[in-house]
N, C-alpha and C positions, 0 to 999 in steps of 0.2 A: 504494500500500500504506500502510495506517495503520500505525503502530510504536506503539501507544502502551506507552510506558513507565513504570510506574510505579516509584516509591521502593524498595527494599528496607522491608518491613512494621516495620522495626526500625536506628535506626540510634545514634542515642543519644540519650540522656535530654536535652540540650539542643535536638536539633533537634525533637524533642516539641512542645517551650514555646516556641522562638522560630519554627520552622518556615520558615527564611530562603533553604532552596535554592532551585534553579530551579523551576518548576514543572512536574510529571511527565513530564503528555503531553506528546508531541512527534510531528508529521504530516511523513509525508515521503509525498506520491503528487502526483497532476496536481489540479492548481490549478480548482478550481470558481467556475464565476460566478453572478453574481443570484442573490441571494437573494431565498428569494418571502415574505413576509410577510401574513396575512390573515385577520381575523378570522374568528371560527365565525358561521356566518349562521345564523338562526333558519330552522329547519321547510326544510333545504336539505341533505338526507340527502345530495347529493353533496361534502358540505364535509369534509375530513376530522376526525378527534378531533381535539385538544392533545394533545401530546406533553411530558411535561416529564423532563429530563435531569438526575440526580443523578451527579455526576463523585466521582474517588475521592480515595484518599489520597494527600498532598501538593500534589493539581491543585486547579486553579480552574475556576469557571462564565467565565473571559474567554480563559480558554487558548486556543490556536490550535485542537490538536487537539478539543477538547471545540465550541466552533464549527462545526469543518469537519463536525461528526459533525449536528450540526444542521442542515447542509445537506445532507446526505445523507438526511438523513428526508424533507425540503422536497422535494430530488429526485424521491423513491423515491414522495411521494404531496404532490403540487403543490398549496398552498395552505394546508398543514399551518402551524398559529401552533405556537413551540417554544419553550417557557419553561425558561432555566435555573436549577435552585434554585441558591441560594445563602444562605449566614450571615452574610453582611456584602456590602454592596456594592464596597467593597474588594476589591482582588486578592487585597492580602496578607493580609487578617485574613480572607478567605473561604477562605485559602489554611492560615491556622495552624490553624481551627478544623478541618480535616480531622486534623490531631494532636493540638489542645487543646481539650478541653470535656465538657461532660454532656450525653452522647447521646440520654437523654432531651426535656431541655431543648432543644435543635437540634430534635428533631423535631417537639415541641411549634411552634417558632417555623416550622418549614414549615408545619406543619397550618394555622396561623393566617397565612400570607402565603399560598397556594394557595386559602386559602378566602373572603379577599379581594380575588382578583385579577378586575378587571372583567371580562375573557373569561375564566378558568378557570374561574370563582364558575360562570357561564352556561350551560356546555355540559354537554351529558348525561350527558358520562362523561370522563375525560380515557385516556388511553395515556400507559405510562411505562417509560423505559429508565433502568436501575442499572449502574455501572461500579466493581467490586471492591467496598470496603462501601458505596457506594453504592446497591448493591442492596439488602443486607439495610436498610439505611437507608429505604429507599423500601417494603419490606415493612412495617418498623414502621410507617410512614404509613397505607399501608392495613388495618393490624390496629385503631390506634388513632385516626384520624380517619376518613378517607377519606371526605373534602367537601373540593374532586368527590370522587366515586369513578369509580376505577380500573376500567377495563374489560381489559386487556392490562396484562401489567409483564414486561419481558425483562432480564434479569439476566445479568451476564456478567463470570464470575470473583469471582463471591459468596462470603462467607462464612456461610452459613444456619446452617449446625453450630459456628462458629467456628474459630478458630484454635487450634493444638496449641503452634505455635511464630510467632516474628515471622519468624525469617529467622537463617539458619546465619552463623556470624561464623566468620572466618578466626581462626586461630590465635597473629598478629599484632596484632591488631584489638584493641586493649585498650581504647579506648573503649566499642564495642561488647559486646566480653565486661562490661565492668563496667555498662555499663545495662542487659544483659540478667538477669547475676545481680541487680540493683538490683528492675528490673521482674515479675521472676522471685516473687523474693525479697517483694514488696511489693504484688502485685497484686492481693490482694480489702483491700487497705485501701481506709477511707472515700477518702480523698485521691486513691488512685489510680483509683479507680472513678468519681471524682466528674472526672479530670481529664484521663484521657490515655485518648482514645478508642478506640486497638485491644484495652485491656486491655478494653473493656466487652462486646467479642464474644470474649473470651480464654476456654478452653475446654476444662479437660485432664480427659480421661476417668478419671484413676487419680485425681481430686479433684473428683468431682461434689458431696459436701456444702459444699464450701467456693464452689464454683459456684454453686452451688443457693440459697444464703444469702446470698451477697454481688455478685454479678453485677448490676451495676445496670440493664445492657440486654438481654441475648442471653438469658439466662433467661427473663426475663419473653414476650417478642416469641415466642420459643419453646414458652411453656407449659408448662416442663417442673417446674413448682413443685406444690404439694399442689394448693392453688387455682387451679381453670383458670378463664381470662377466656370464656367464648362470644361474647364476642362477635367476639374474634377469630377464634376458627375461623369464626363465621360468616361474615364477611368476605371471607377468604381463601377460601373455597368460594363467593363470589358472583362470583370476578371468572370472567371467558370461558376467559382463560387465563396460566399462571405457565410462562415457559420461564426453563429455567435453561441457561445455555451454564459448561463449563469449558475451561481450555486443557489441550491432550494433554500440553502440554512445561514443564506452569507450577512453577516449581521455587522463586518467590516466596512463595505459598499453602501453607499446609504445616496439614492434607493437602487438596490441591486437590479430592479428594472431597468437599469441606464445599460446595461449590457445588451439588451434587444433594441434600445434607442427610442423607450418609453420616456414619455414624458409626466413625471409626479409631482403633482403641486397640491400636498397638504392632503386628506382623503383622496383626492379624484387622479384617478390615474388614464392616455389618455393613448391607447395603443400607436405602434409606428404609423399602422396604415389608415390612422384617423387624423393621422397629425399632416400639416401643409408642407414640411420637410418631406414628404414621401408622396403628397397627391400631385404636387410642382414638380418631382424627382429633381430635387437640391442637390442632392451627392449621389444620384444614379441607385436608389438602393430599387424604386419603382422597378427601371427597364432590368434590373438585374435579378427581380424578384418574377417577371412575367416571364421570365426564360427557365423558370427554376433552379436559380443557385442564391437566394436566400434561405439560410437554414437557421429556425431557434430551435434552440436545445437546452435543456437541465440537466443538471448532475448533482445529486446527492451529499448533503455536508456542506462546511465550511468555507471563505471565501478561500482558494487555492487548496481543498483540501481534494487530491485527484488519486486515482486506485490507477494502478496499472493498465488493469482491463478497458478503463475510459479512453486513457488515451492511445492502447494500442488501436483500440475500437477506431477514432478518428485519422490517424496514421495512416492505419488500413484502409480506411475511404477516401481521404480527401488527397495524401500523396503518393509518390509512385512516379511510373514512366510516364514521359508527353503525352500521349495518346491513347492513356488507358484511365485517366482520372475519372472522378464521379460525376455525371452527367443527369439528375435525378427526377424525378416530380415534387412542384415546389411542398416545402414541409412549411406546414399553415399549424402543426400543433402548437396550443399555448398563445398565438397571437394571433389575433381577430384583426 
């Protein structure tokens, strides 16, 4: 069984900037061997895609669990090469920039190390899996570069709609309470917008102008500004297929609906395909959903807490050779 664990979304304003704790994930199941490692051959449609792996907050691209998760791809479809993005080759500064930076900027600097890389430059298309924002991170990839591009992106425990809240503070918790009212209090400034990376998917529905105007990431990646970019919708309706996983039990995520790209404001919740983001198709999810590679999905437990069998399960469907991926009828379970 994988545990993976992530941080509470919010813990305080110094571990933002130094980012010093353990690193999130943590694997606890049976011990995997050989790793298989293999370039993508040319004209050799049994070679599987690339796969590359964007891990979340607080973890690293050298984590244990973020690894094992690489071999379980390698397992699930033999030969598979698995690139893990990263912001620094560094543990620890791959490890702060999941708290500290301009979200923009990071992506920029994937777009430009993926489009570089001797085997990713090469292959036809690459496959990619997102772990908490890491997902929505690897969407903004394919709105605004995607070279390669993205054939498959699984997403699991995304923030697509954002965040309402970091994470509930005890009543005790006076560090917490005081960087949340800090963050709260301060979050469409330039500084903070420029620096502390949950606040750039931060998202409160009772303050869309101030969203709208100052949001340095999640706005834009979203669409949801006067000026829409086409070429991200067109993007996002070119790839095969966008599944989104949430967890049934995720009490980190607040509100864990933001992973299917629901919109929550207070009781009323307000499905994708009721909302103008998808009847306008703002980011393509429409024309990509009428072809069938829209897929929601649940999974069991806690936010990042994943079983082997989940994810060999989506490995086995969504990556693989060029021309053997998952082609399906769209999946309408769970979202009306």
């Amino acid at each position: 069984m994988h545990s993976l664990r992530t941080l509470p979304l919010l813990a305080t304003l110094t571990q933002f900037l130094s980012a010093t704790a353990e690193p999130t994930i943590q694997i606890q199941h049976q011990q995997h061997h050989g790793r298989r490692s293999a370039h993508l051959a040319e004209d050799n449609d049994d070679t599987p895609l690339p796969v590359v792996i964007w891990h979340g907050l607080g973890d690293t691209y050298t984590a244990e669990g973020i690894q094992q998760v690489g071999q379980l791809i390698e397992e699930a479809n033999p030969g598979t090469f698995v690139y893990f993005i990263r912001l620094d080759n560094t543990a620890t500064n791959d490890r702060r920039a999941t708290f500290y930076g301009n979200v923009t900027e990071q992506i920029a600097k994937v777009c430009e190390d993926l489009a570089a890389h001797p085997i990713l430059s090469t292959a036809p298309a690459i496959d990619a899996v997102g772990f908490s924002q890491g997902g929505q991170f690897l969407r903004g990839y394919v709105e605004r570069c995607n070279t390669p591009p993205v054939r498959n992106l699984v997403t699991f425990g995304s923030q697509h709609n954002g965040i309402l809240d970091y994470r509930a503070c005890t009543t005790t918790d006076w560090l917490c309470r005081g960087a949340m009212a800090l963050l709260h209090g301060n979050t469409w400034t330039s500084f903070v917008q420029s620096r502390l990376v949950p606040a750039q998917y931060f998202r409160d529905p009772a303050d869309l102008d101030s969203y709208l105007e100052y949001s340095n990431f999640l706005a834009d990646i979203n669409n949801e500004r006067a000026v829409k970019n086409e070429t991200y919708a067109r993007n996002v309706a070119a790839l095969e297929n966008l599944v989104l996983y949430i967890f049934e039990d995720d009490t980190t995520v607040i509100p864990k609906e933001t992973g299917w790209f629901e919109d929550v404001d207070g009781d009323e919740t307000t499905p994708l395909r009721a909302r103008k983001l998808y009847k306008e198709d703002w980011i393509g999810l429409r024309a990509l959903d009428r072809k069938g590679g829209l897929k929601f999905k649940t999974t069991p437990g806690e936010h990042m807490q994943l079983s082997d069998k989940t994810l060999a399960e989506a490995f086995k469907e969504f990556f693989g050779p060029y021309k053997t991926s998952s082609s399906r009828e769209p999946d309408v379970a769970g979202e009306l």
